[in-house]
MDTraj code that builds the backbone (N, CA, C; nanometers):
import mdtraj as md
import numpy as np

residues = "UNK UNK UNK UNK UNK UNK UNK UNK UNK UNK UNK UNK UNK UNK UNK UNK UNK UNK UNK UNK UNK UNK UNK UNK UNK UNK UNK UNK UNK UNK UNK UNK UNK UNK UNK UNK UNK UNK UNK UNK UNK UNK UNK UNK UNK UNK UNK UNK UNK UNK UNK UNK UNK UNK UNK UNK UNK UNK UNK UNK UNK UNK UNK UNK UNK UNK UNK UNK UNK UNK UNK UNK UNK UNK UNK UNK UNK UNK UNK UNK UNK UNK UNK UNK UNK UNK UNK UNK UNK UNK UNK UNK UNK UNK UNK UNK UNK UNK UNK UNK UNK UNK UNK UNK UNK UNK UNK UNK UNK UNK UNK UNK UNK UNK UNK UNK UNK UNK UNK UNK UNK UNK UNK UNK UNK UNK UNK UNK UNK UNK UNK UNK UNK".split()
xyz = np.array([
    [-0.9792, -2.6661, 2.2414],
    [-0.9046, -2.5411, 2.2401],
    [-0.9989, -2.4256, 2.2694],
    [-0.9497, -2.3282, 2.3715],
    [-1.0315, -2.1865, 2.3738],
    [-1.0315, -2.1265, 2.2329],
    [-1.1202, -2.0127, 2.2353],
    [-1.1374, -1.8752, 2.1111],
    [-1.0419, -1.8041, 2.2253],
    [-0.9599, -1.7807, 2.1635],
    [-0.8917, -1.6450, 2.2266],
    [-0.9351, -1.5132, 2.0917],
    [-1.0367, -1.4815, 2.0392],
    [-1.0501, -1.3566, 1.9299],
    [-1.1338, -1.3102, 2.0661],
    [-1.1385, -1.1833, 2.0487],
    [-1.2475, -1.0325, 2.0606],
    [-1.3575, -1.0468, 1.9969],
    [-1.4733, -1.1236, 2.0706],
    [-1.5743, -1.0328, 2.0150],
    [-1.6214, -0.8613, 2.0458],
    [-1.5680, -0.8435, 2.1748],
    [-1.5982, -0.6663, 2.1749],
    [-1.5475, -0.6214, 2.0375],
    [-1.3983, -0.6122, 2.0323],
    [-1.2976, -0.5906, 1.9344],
    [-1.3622, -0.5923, 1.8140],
    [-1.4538, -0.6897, 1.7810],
    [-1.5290, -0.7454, 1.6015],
    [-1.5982, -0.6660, 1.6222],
    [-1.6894, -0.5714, 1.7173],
    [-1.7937, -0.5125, 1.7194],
    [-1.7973, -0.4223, 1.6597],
    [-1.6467, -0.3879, 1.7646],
    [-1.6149, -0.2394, 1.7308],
    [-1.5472, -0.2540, 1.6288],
    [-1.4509, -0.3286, 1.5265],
    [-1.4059, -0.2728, 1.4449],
    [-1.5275, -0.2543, 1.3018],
    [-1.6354, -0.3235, 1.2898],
    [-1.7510, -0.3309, 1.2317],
    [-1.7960, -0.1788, 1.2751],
    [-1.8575, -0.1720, 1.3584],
    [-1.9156, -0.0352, 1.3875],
    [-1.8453, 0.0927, 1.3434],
    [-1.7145, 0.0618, 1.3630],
    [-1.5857, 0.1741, 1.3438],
    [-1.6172, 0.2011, 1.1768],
    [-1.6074, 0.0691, 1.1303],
    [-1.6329, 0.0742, 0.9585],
    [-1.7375, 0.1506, 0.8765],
    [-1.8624, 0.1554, 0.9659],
    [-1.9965, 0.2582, 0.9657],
    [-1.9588, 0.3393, 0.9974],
    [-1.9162, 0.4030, 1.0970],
    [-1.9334, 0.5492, 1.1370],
    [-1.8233, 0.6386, 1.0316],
    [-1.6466, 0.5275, 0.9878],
    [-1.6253, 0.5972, 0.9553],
    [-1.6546, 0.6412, 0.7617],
    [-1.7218, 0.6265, 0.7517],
    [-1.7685, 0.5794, 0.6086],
    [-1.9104, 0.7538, 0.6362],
    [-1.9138, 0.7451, 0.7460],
    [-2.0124, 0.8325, 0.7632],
    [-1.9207, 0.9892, 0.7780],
    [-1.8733, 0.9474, 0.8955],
    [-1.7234, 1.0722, 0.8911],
    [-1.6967, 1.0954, 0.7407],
    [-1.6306, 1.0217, 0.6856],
    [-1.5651, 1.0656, 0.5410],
    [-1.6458, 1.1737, 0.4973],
    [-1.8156, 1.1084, 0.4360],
    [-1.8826, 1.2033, 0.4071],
    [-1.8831, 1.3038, 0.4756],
    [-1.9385, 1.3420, 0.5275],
    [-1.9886, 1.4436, 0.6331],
    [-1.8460, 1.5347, 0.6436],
    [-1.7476, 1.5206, 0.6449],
    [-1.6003, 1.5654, 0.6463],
    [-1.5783, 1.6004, 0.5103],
    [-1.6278, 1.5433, 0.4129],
    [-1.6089, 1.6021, 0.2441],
    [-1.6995, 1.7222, 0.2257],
    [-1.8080, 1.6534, 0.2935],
    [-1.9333, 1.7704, 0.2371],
    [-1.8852, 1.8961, 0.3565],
    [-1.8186, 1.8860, 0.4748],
    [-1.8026, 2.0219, 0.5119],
    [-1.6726, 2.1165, 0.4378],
    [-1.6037, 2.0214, 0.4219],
    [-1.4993, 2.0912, 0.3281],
    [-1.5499, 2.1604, 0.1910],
    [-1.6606, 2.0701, 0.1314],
    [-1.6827, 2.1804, 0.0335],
    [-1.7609, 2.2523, 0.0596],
    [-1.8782, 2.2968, 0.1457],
    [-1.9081, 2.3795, 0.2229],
    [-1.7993, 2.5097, 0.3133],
    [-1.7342, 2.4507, 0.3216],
    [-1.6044, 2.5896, 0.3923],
    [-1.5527, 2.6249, 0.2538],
    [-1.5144, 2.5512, 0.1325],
    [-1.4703, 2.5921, 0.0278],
    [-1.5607, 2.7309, -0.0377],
    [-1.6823, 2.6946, -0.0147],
    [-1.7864, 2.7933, -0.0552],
    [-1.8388, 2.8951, 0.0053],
    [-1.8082, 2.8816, 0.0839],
    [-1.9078, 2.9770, 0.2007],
    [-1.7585, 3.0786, 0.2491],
    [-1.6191, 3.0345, 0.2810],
    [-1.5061, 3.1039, 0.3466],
    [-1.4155, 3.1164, 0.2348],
    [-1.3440, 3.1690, 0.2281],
    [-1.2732, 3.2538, 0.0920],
    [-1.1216, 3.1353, 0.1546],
    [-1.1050, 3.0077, 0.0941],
    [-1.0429, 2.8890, 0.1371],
    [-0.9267, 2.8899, -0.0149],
    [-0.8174, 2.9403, 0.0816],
    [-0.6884, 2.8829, -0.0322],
    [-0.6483, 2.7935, -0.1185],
    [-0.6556, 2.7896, -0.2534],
    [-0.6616, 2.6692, -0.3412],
    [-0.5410, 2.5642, -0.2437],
    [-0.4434, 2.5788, -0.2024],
    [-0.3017, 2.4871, -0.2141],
    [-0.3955, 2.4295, -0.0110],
    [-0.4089, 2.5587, 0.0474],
    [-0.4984, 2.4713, 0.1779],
    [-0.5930, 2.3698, 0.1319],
    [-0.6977, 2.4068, 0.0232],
    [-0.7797, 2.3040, 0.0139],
    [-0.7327, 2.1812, -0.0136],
    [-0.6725, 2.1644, -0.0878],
    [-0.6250, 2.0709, -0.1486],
    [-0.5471, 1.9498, -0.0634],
    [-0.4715, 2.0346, 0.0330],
    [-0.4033, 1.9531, 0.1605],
    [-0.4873, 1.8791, 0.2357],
    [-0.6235, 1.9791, 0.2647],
    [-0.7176, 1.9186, 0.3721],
    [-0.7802, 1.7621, 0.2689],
    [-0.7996, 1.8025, 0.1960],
    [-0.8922, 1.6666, 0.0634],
    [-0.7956, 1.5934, 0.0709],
    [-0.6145, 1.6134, 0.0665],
    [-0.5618, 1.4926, 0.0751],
    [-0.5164, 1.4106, 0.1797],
    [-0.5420, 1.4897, 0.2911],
    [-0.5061, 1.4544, 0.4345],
    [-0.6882, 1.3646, 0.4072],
    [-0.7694, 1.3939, 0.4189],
    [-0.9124, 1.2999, 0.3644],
    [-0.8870, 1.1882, 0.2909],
    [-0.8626, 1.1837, 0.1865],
    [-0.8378, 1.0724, 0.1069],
    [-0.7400, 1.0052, 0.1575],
    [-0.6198, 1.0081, 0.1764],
    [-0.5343, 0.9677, 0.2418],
    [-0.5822, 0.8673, 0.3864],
    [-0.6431, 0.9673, 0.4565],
    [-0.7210, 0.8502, 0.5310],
    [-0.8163, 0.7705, 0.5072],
    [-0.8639, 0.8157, 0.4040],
    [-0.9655, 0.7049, 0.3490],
    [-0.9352, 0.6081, 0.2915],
    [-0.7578, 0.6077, 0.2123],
    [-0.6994, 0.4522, 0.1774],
    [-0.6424, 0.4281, 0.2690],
    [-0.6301, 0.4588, 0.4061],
    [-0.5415, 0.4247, 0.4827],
    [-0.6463, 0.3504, 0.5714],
    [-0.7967, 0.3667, 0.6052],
    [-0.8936, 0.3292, 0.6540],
    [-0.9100, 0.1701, 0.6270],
    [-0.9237, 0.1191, 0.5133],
    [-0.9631, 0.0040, 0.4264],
    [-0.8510, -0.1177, 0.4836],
    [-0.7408, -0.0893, 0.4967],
    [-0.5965, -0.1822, 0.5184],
    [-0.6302, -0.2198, 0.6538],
    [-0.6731, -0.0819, 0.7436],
    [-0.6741, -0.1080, 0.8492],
    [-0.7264, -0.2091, 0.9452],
    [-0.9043, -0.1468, 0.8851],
    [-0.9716, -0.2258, 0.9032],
    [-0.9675, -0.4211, 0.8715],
    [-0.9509, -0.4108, 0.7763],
    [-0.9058, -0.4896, 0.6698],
    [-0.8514, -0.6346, 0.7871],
    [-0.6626, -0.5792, 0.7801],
    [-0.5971, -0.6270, 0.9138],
    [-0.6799, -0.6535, 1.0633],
    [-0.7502, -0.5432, 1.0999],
    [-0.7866, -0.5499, 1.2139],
    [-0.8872, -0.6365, 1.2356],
    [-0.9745, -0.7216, 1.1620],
    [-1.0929, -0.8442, 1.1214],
    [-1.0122, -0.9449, 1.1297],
    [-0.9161, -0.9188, 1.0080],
    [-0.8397, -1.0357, 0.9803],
    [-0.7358, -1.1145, 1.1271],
    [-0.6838, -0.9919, 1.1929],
    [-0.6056, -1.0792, 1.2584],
    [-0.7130, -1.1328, 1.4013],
    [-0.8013, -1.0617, 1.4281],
    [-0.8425, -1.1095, 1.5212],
    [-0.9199, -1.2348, 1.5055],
    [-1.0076, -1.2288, 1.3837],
    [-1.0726, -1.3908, 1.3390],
    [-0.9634, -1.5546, 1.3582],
    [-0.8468, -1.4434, 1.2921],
    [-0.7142, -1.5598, 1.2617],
    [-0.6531, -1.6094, 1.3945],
    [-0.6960, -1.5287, 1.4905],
    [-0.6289, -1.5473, 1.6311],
    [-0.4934, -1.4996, 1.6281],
    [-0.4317, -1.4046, 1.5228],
    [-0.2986, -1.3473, 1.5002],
    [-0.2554, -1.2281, 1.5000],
    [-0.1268, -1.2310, 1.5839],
    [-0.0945, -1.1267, 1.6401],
    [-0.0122, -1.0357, 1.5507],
    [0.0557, -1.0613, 1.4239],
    [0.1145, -0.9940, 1.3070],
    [-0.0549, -0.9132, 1.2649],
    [-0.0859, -0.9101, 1.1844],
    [-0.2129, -0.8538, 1.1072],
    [-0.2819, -0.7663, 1.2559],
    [-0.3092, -0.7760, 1.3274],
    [-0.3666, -0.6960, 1.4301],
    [-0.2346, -0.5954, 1.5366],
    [-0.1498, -0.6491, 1.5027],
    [-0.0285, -0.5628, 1.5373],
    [-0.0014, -0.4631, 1.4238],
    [-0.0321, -0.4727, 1.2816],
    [-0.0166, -0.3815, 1.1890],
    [-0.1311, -0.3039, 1.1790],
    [-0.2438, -0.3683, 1.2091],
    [-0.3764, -0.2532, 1.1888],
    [-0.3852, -0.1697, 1.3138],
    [-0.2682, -0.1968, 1.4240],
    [-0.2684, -0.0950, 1.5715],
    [-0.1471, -0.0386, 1.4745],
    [-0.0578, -0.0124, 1.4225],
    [0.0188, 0.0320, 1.3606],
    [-0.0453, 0.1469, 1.2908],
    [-0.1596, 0.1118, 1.1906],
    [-0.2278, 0.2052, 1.1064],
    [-0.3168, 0.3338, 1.1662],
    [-0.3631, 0.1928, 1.2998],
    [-0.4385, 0.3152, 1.3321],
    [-0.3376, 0.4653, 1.3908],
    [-0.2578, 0.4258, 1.4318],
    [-0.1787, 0.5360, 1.4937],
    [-0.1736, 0.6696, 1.3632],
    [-0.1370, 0.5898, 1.2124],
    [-0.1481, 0.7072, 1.1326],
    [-0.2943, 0.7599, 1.1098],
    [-0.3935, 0.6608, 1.1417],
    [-0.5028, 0.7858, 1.0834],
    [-0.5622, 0.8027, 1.2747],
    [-0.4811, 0.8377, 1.3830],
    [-0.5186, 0.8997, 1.4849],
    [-0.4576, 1.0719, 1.3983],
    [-0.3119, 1.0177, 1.3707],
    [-0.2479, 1.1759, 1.3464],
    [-0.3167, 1.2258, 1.2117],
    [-0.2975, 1.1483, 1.1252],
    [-0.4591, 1.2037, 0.9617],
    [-0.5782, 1.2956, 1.0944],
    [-0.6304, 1.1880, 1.1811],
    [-0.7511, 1.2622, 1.2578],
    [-0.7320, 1.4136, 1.3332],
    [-0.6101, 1.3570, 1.4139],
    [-0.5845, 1.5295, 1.4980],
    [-0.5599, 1.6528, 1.3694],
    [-0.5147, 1.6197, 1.2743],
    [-0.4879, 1.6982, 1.1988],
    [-0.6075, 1.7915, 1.1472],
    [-0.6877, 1.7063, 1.1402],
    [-0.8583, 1.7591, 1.0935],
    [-0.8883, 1.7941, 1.1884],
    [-0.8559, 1.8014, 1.3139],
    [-0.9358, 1.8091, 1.4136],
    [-0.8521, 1.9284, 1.4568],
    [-0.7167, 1.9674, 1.4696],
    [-0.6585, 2.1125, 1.4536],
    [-0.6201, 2.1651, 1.4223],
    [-0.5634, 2.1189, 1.2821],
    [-0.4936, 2.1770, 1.2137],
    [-0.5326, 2.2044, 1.0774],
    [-0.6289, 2.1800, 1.0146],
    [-0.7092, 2.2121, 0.8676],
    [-0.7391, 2.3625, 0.8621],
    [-0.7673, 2.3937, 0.7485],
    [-0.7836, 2.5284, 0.7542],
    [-0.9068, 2.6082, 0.8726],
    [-1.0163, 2.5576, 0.8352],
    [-1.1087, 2.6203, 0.9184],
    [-1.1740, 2.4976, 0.9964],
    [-1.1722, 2.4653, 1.1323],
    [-1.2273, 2.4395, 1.1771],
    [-1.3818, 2.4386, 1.2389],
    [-1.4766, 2.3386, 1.2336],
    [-1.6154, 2.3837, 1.2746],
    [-1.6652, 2.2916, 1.3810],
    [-1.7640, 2.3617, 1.4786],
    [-1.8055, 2.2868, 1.6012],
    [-1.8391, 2.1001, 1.5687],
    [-1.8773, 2.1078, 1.4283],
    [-1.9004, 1.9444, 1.3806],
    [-1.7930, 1.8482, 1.3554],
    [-1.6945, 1.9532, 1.3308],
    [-1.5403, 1.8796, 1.2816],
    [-1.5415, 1.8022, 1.3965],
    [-1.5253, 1.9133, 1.5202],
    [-1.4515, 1.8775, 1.6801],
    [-1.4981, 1.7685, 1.7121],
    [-1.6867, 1.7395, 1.6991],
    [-1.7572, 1.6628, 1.7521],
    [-1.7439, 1.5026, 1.6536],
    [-1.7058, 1.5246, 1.5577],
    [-1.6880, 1.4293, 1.5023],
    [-1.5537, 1.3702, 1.4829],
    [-1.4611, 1.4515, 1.4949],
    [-1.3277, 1.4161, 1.5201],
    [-1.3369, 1.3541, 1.6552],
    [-1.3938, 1.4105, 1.7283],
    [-1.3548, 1.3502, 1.8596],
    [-1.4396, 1.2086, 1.9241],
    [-1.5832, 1.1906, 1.8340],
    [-1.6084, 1.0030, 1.8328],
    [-1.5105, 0.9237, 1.7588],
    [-1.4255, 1.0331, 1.6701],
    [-1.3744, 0.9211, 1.6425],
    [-1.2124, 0.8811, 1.6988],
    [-1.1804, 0.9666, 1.7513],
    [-1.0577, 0.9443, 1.7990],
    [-1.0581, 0.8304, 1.9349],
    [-1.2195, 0.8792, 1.9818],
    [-1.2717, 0.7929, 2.0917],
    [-1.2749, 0.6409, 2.0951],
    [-1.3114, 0.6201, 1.9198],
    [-1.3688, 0.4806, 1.8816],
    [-1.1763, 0.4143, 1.8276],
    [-1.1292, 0.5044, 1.8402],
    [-0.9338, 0.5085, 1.8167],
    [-0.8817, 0.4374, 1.9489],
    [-0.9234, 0.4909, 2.0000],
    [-0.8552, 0.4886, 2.1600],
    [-0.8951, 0.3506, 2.2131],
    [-1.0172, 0.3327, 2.2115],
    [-1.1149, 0.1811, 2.2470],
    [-1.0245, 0.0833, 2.1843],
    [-1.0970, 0.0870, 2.0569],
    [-1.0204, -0.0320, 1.8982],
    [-0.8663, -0.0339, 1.9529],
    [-0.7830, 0.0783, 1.9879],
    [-0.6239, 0.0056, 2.0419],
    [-0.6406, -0.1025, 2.1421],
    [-0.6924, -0.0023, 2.2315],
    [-0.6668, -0.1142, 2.3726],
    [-0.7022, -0.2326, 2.3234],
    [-0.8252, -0.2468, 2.3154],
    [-0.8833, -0.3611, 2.2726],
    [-0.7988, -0.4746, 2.1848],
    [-0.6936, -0.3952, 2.0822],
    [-0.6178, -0.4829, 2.0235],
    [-0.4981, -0.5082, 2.0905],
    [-0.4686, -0.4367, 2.1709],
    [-0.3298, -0.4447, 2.3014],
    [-0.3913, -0.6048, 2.3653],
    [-0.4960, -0.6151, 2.4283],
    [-0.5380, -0.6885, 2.5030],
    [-0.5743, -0.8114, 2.4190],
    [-0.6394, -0.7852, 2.3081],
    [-0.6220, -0.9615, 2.2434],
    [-0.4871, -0.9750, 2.1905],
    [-0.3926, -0.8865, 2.1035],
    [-0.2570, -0.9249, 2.0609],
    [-0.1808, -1.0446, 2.2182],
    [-0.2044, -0.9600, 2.3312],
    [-0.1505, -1.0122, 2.4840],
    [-0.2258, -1.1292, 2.4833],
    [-0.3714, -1.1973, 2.4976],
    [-0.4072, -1.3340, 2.4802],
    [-0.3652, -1.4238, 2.3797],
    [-0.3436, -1.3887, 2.2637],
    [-0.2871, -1.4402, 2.1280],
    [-0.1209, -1.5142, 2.1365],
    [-0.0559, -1.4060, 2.2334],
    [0.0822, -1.4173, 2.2489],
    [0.0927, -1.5599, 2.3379],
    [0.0231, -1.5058, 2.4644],
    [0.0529, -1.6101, 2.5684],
    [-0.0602, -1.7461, 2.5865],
])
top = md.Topology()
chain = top.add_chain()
for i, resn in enumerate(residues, 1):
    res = top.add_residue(resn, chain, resSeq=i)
    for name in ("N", "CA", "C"):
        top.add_atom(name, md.element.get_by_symbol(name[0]), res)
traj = md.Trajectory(xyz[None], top)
């Protein structure tokens, strides 16, 4: 029998797991940095930290699924972690335009990661399609 799994796909969803573990931080510590430094609305802050956290339990499943189905050679579990990712693309744009204050690091970091978003789909479009047939 062939491997029909992704190894690109394992790479990246591994790598994805680092960087975004790095994002989180770096995205907490600027928020409380804008909290301190910009005169930041208690009920805004609070949205932006939960639009954060929120993606940060929404991160774990994802990933999670997205290992799982591709090791398994299955197209349910990697069809739900392309599912997830779609919510933390919109968790992402949200940080990326719509949080209270935006900063040149947000953009730059929002935008590897929407990048490493965009890759990780296809990538699961294209093994879910070997898996199927």
């Amino acid at each position: 029998s062939s491997q029909l799994s992704s190894l690109p796909l394992q790479i990246l969803l591994y790598v994805n797991g680092i960087y975004y573990i790095f994002y989180f931080l770096a995205t907490l510590a600027m928020i409380i940095y804008k909290s301190q430094v910009f005169s930041y609305p208690d009920d805004l802050l609070a949205s932006d930290l939960a639009v954060l956290f929120l993606m940060g339990i929404l991160e774990v499943p994802r990933l999670y699924l997205g290992f799982k189905g591709n090791l398994t050679e299955a197209e349910a579990p990697l069809g739900l972690s392309l599912g997830l990712t779609v919510g933390s693309v919109v968790l992402c744009v949200y940080l990326l335009l719509w949080q209270t204050y935006v900063l040149w690091a947000d953009v730059l970091l929002s935008a590897v990661l929407l990048s490493a978003y965009g890759l990780e789909s296809g990538l699961k479009v294209t093994a879910i399609a070997a898996f199927v047939s």
